[in-house]
C-alpha positions, -999 to 999 in steps of 0.1 A, spaced: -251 247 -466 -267 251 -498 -268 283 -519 -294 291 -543 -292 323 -570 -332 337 -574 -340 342 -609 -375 364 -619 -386 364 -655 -385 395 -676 -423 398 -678 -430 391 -640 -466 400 -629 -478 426 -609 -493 400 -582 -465 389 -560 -480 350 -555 -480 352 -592 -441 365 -595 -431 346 -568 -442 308 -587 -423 319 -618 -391 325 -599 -364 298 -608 -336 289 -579 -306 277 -592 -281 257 -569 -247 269 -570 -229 236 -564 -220 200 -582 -246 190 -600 -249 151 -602 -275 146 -631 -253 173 -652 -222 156 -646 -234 123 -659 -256 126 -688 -244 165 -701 -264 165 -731 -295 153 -715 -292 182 -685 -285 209 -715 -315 195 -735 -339 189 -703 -328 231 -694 -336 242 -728 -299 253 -734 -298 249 -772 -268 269 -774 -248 252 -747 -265 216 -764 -244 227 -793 -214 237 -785 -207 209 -766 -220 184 -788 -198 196 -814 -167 201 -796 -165 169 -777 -173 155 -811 -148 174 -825 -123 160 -797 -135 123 -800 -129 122 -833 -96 142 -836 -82 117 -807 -97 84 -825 -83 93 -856 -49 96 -836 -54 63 -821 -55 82 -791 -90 63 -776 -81 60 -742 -69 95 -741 -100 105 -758 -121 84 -731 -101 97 -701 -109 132 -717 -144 127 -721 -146 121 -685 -127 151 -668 -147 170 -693 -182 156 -673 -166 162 -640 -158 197 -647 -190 205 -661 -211 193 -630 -192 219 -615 -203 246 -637 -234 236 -647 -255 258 -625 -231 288 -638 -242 278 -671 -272 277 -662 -277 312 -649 -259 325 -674 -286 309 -698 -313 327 -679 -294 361 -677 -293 356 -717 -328 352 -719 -337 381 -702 -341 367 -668 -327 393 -632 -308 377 -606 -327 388 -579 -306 374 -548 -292 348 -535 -301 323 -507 -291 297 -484 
């Protein structure tokens, strides 16, 4: 079973068809895409923030673990790191929208 969390927009309009296309679902599960290309899901989502952080620290980490001679540590790193974000991506996610000014409005399934 799939679970969605109901986003509605700060400004929602008085019309309900009108409020009801501007609602965003957001799965709450593994998301493939943001598991395997991170930076494009954060930049597709609008998530500058997120974008950031995580292009500097896995930077950061790459570079630290290169300069160690560490690159097949930093590779193996680089890949649990993508696993572990498909699982919170749609956290993220709603978290980004909460920060926007964006109510969770309910959940469904």
């Amino acid at each position: 079973m799939v679970i969605f969390n109901v986003h509605e927009p700060p400004n929602v309009s008085a019309n309900r068809l009108q409020s009801a296309e501007q609602l965003v679902f957001v799965k709450d599960g593994y998301a493939w895409l943001a598991a395997l290309v991170p930076p494009l899901w954060l930049l597709w989502k609008r998530m500058w923030l997120e974008f950031a952080i995580y292009a500097g620290a896995t930077g950061l980490l790459v570079w630290l673990l290169t300069s160690a001679g560490a690159t097949n540590l930093s590779n193996a790193l680089l890949l649990i790191i993508q696993i572990v974000f498909g699982f919170e991506a749609g956290a993220l996610y709603s978290a980004a929208l909460e920060r926007r000014g964006w109510r969770l409005v309910g959940t469904v399934s």
